[in-house]
C-alpha positions in Angstrom: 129.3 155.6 82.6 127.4 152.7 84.8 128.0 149.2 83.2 125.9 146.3 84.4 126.9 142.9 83.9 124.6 140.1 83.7 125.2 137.6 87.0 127.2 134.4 85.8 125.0 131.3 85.1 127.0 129.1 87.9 125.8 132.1 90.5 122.2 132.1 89.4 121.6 128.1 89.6 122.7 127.2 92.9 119.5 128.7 94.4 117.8 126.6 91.9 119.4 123.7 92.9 119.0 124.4 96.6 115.0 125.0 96.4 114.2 121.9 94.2 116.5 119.8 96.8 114.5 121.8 100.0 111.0 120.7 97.6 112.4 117.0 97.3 112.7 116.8 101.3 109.8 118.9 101.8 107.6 115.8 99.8 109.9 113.0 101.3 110.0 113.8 104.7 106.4 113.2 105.3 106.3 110.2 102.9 108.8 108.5 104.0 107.8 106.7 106.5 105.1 105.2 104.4 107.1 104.3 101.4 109.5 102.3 103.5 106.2 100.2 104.9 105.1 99.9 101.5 108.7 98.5 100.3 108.7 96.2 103.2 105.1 95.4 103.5 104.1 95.4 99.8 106.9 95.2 97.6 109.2 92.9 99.8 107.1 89.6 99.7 106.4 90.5 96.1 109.8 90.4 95.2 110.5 86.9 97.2 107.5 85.5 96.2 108.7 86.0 92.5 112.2 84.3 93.7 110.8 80.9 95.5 108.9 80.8 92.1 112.0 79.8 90.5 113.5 77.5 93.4 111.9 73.6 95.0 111.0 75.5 98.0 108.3 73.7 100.1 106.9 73.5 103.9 108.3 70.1 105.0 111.6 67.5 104.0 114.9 68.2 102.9 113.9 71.5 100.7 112.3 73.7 103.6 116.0 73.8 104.8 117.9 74.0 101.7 116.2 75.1 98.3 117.8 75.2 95.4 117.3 77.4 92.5 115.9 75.4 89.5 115.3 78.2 87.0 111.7 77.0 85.0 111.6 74.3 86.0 107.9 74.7 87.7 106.8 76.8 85.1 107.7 74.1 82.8 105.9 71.2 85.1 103.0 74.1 85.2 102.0 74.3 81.9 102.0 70.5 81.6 99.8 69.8 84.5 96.3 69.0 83.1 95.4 69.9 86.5 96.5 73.5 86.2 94.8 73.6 82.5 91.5 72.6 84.0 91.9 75.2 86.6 92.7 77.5 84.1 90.1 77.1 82.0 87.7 76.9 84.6 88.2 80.6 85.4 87.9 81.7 82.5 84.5 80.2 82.5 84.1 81.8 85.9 85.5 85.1 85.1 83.2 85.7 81.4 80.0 84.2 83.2 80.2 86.0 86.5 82.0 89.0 85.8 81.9 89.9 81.9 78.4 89.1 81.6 76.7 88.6 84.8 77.9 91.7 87.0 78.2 93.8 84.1 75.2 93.3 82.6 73.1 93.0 85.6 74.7 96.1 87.0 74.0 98.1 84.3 70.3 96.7 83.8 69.7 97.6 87.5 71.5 101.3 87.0 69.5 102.1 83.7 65.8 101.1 85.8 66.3 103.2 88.4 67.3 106.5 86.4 63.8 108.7 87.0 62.7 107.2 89.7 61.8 108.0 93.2 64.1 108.4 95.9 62.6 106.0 98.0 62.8 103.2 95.2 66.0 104.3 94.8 67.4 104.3 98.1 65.7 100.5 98.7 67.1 99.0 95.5 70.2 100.1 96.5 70.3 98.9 100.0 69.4 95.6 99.2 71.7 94.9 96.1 74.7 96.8 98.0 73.6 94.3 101.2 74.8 91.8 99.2 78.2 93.3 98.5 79.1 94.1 101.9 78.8 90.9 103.5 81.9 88.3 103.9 82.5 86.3 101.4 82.0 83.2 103.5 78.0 84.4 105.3 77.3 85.0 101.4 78.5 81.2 100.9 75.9 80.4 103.9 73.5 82.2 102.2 73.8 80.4 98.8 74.7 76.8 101.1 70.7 76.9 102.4 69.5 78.3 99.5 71.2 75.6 96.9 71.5 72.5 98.9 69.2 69.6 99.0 66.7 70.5 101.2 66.9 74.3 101.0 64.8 76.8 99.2 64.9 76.4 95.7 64.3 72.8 95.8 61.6 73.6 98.6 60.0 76.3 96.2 60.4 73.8 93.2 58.7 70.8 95.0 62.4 69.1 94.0 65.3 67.1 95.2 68.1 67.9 93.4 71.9 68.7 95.0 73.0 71.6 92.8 76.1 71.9 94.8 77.0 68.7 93.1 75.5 68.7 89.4 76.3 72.8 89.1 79.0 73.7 90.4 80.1 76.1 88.2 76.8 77.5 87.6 76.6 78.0 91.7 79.6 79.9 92.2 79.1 81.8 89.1 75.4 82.8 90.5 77.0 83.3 94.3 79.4 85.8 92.8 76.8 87.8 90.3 74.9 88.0 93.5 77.2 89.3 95.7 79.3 91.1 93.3 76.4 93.1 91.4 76.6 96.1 93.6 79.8 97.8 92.5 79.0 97.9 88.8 75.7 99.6 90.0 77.3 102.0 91.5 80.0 102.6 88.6 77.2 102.6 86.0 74.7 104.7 88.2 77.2 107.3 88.3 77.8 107.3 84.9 74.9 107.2 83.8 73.6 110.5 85.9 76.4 112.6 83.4 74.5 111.7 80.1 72.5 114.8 79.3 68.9 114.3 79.5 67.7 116.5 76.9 69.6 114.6 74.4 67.7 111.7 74.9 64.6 113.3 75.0 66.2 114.5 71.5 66.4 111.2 70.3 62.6 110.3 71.6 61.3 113.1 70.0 63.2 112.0 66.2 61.4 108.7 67.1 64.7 106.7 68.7 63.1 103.6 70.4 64.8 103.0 73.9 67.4 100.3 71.9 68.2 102.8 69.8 68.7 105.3 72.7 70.7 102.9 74.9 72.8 101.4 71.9 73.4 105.0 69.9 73.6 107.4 72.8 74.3 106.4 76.4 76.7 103.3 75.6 79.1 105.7 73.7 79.1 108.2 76.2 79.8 105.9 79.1 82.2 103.8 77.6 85.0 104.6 79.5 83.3 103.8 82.6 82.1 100.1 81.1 85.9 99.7 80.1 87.2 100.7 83.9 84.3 98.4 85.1 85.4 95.2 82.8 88.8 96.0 84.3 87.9 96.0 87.8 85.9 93.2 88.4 87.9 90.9 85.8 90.6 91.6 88.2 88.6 91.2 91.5 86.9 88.1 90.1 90.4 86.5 88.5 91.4 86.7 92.3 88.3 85.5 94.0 89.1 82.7 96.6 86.9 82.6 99.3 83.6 82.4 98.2 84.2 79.5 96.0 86.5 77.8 98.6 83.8 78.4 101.2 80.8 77.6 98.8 82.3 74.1 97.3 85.9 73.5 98.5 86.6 73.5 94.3 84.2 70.0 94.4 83.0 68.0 94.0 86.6 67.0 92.9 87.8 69.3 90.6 84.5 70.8 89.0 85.3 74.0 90.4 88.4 74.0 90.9 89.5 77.7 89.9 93.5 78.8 89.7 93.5 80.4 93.2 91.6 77.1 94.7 94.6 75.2 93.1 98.0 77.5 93.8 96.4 77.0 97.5 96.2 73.4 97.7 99.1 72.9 95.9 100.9 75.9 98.4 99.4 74.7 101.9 97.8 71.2 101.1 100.9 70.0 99.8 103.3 71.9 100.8 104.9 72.8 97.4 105.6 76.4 97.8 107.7 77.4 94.9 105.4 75.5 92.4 102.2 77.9 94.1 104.2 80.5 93.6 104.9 79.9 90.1 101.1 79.6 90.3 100.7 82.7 91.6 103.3 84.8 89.4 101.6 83.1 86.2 98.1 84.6 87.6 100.0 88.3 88.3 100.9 88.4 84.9 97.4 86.9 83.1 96.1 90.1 85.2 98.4 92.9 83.8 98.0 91.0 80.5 93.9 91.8 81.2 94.6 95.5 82.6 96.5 96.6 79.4 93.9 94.6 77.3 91.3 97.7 78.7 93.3 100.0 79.0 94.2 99.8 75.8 90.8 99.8 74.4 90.5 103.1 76.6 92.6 104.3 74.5 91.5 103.5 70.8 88.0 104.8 72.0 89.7 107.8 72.8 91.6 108.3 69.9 
């Protein structure tokens, strides 16, 4: 009589073992490489960045040799700077009017005219609104320079004199950005927009549903993840914007537009206070994250 024994659990694992450490190298071998760029490319000046935030670091004197650690200190100075506060609140203003409202909106608007129509209409309303997009930041700030200043085209077309550069600021940038910005919630929306079923709406006609109705009732719900990863997106491209404004008004005239990245960069490379623009900086990181899981949230709680 033939007995069979069943192989011992220590034999039967080590091939186990060996294959998920051959699948390990099999992945990290070729990433490698790029993972130690990212951790010295990306994650290193991250990581010291976050450090000088909590030391007198600066460019010039006594401190560009020897910093000291001095804990929160600038975070401390930071929330007490009116400066900041105006900063602050000033792109908030900046973020709402030309992100939450103006690219959004307009974005949409442009993505629900053009459903049903031609290709050609479609193919120049998009070339001209994703024009805008593609440009540098700083030949869209020419753009807006001729068109805004005291003898360029408005005032020409409005038989005016009037420097909006100087008694709009914030409306300027705010317009620049809608402007150039526009393009990408096109795109998110128009895209979206091609998955809602057709012949549901024409459901919804047919009952009598007005296009409100439609648009409220119907498409909104079914795209409203996309309109949450949009509000995401640009509230985090526009919480960052720098060079259109710089370019456009400096922040001016004195501090009227003065947004937070405008400030942690004069107060970094005007004068010279690096830690404190870093404390800047690492206050802006964590207003972004704070945003992200804001929408992502909501994603969420519309899924549930």
């Amino acid at each position: 009589m033939t007995i069979v024994t069943a192989p011992s659990p220590s034999v039967t694992s080590r091939p186990v073992r060996g294959s998920s450490r051959r699948g390990v190298l099999r992945w990290l071998v070729p990433l490698g490489p790029a993972l130690v760029l990212l951790a010295l490319f990306l994650a290193g000046p991250i990581l010291w960045s976050v450090y000088i935030a909590f030391t007198n670091e600066t460019l010039t004197g006594s401190a560009s040799v020897h910093s000291r650690f001095v804990g929160v200190a600038n975070f401390v100075k930071l929330f007490g700077d009116p400066n900041f506060l105006n900063s602050f609140l000033l792109t908030f203003v900046f973020v709402i009017g030309s992100a939450v409202i103006g690219q959004n909106t307009l974005g949409l608007i442009i993505a629900l005219l053009q459903r049903g129509r031609g290709r050609v209409t479609r193919s120049v309303v998009n070339g001209v609104v994703i024009a805008a997009w593609v440009v540098p930041e700083v030949v869209a700030a020419a753009c807006w320079f001729s068109f805004l200043a005291e003898e360029g085209t408005l005032n020409t077309v409005l038989g005016i004199s009037q420097e909006w550069l100087y008694t709009a600021p914030m409306l300027a940038v705010i317009l620049a950005n809608i402007w150039r910005g526009t393009a990408f919630s096109m795109l998110v929306y128009s895209a979206a927009l091609s998955e809602v079923p057709a012949d549901l709406l024409e459901s919804a006609a047919v009952d009598g549903a007005g296009p409100g109705r439609r648009l409220l009732h119907i498409t909104l719900p079914l795209i409203r993840r996309s309109v949450m990863a949009n509000l995401m997106l640009i509230t985090l491209q526009t919480l960052a914007s720098f060079g259109l404004i710089y370019a456009l008004t400096g922040g001016g005239p004195g501090t009227a537009s003065q947004t937070t990245p405008l400030y942690m960069y004069e107060q970094a490379f005007r004068y010279f206070e690096i830690g404190y623009g870093s404390a800047i900086a690492l206050v802006m990181l964590v207003i972004g994250a704070l945003f992200s899981l804001i929408y992502l949230r909501l994603i969420k709680v519309e899924d549930a």
